[in-house]
C-alpha positions as CSV (number, residue, x, y, z in Angstrom):
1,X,1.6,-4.2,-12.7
2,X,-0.4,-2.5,-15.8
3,X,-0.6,1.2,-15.6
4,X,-2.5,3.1,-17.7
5,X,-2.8,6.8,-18.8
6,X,-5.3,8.1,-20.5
7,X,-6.6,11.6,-22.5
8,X,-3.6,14.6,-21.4
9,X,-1.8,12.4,-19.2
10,X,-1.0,9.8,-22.0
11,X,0.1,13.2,-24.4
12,X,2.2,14.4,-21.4
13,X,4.1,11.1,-20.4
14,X,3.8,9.7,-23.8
15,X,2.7,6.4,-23.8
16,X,-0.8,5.1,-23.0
17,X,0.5,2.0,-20.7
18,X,3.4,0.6,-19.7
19,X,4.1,-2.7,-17.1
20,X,6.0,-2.2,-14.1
21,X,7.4,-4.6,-13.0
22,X,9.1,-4.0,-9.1
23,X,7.9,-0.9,-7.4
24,X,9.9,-0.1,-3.9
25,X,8.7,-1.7,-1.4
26,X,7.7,2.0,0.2
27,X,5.2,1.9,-2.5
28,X,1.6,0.7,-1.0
29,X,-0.9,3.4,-2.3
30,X,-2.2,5.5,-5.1
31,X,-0.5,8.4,-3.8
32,X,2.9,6.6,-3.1
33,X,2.7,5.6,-6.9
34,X,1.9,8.8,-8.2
35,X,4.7,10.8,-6.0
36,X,7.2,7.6,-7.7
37,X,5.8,8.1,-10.8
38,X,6.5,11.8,-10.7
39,X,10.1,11.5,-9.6
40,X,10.7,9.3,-13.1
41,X,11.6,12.6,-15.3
42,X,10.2,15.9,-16.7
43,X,7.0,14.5,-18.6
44,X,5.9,12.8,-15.4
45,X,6.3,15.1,-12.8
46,X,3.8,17.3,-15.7
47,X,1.6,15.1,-15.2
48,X,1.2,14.4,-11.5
49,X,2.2,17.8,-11.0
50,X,-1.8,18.5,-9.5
51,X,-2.9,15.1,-8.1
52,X,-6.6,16.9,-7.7
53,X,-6.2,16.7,-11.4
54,X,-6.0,12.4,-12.0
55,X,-8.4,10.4,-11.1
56,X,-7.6,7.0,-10.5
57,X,-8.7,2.9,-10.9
58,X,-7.0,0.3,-9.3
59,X,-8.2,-3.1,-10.9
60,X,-11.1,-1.5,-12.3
61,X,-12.5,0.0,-9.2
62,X,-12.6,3.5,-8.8
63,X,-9.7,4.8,-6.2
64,X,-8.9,7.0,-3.6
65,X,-5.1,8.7,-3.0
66,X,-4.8,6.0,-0.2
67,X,-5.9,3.2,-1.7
68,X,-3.6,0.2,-1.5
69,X,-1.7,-0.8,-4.6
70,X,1.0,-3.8,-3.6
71,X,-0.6,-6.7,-5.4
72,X,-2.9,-4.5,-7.7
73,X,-2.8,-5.6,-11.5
74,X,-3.5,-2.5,-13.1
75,X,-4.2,1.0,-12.4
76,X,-5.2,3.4,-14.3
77,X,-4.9,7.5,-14.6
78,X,-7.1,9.7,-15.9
79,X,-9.1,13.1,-15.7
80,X,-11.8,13.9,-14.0
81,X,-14.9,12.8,-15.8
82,X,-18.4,14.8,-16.6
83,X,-21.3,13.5,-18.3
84,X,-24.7,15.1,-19.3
């Protein structure tokens, strides 16, 4: 799996993507990843610190926290987004 970070989460965890590729089994959904994710070191646990904070695409689709993951092929993190 393709995960993506974009705007302060790619400055915080440094990298803009990386590929996964096994997650835990216990990993099924958005939330699951981004608790895994966060228990990965320092920078990541910055940046999941406030999950109210990242929005999230699975596949291109916008996503929930409980939103299934096992078989996604990308997902994406990012702020919240205004317009105007």
């Amino acid at each position: 799996m393709k995960v993506l970070y974009f705007a302060w989460l790619r400055d915080f965890i440094g990298t803009g993507e990386e590929t996964l590729d096994a997650l835990p089994p216990q990993i099924t959904t958005v939330c699951d990843l981004m608790g895994w994710l966060s228990g990965r070191g320092p920078a990541y646990a910055r940046a999941f610190a406030d999950p109210a904070l990242v929005r999230c695409a699975v596949d291109q689709d916008f996503a929930g926290l409980d939103v299934e993951v096992t078989g996604a092929r990308e997902v994406a993190f990012f702020p919240p987004v205004t317009g105007g």
